[in-house]
Structures are given as C-alpha cells and as structure tokens.
C-alpha positions as CSV (number, residue, x, y, z in Angstrom):
1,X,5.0,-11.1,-13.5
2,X,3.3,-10.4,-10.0
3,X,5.7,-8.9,-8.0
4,X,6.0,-8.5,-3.9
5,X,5.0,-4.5,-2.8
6,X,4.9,-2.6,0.6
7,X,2.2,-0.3,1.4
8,X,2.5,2.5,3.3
9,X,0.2,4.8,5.5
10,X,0.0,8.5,4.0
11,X,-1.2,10.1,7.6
12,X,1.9,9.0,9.7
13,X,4.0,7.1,6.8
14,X,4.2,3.7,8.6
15,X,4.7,0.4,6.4
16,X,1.3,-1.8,7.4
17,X,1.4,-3.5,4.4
18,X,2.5,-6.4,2.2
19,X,0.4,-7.6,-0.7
20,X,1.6,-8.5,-4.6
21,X,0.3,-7.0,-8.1
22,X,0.6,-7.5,-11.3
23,X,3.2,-5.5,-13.1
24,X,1.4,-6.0,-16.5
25,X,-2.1,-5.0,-15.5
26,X,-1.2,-2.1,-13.1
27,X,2.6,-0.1,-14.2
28,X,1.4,2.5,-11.8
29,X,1.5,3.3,-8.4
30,X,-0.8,0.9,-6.1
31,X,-3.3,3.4,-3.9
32,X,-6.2,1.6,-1.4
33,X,-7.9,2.4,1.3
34,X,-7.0,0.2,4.4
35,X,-7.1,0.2,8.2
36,X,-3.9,1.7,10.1
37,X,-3.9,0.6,13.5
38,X,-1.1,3.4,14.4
39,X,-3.8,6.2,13.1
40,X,-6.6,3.9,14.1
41,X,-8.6,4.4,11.3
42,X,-8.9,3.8,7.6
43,X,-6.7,5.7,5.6
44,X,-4.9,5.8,2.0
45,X,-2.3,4.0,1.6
46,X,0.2,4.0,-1.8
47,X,2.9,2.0,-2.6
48,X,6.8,1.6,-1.9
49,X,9.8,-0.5,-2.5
C-alpha cells in the first residue's frame, strides 16, 4: 500500500525529494515544509509523479 513519491519545490519547481506514503491514510496530495538547497531556504514542497 505505501507507494514511492517525488517532491517538488513550489519557489523554483525543482525535484529535491524522494520519500513514500501511504495511499490508504493519505489519498491526497503530500505538502511539507523542507529545505531547498537551489532556493536555499525552507520552502513548501507538494507532491508529483
């Protein structure tokens, strides 16, 4: 059921990311706040393919 996703910076739209989630628990769209080091400095970042 957990399933491999890609996040992705919403300030200059690079792929930082990789992490899993759980399909069941979460159907949505995945949003944290993480570090960018292209931005260099925390920003939101959602998920993609």
């Amino acid at each position: 059921m957990r399933v491999r996703v890609t996040l992705r910076c919403n300030e200059c739209k690079q792929r930082n990311y990789n992490t899993v989630k759980n399909k069941k628990n979460t159907p949505d769209r995945l949003e944290m706040n993480k570090y960018c080091r292209f931005c260099r400095k925390h920003t939101l970042h959602t998920e993609t393919k």
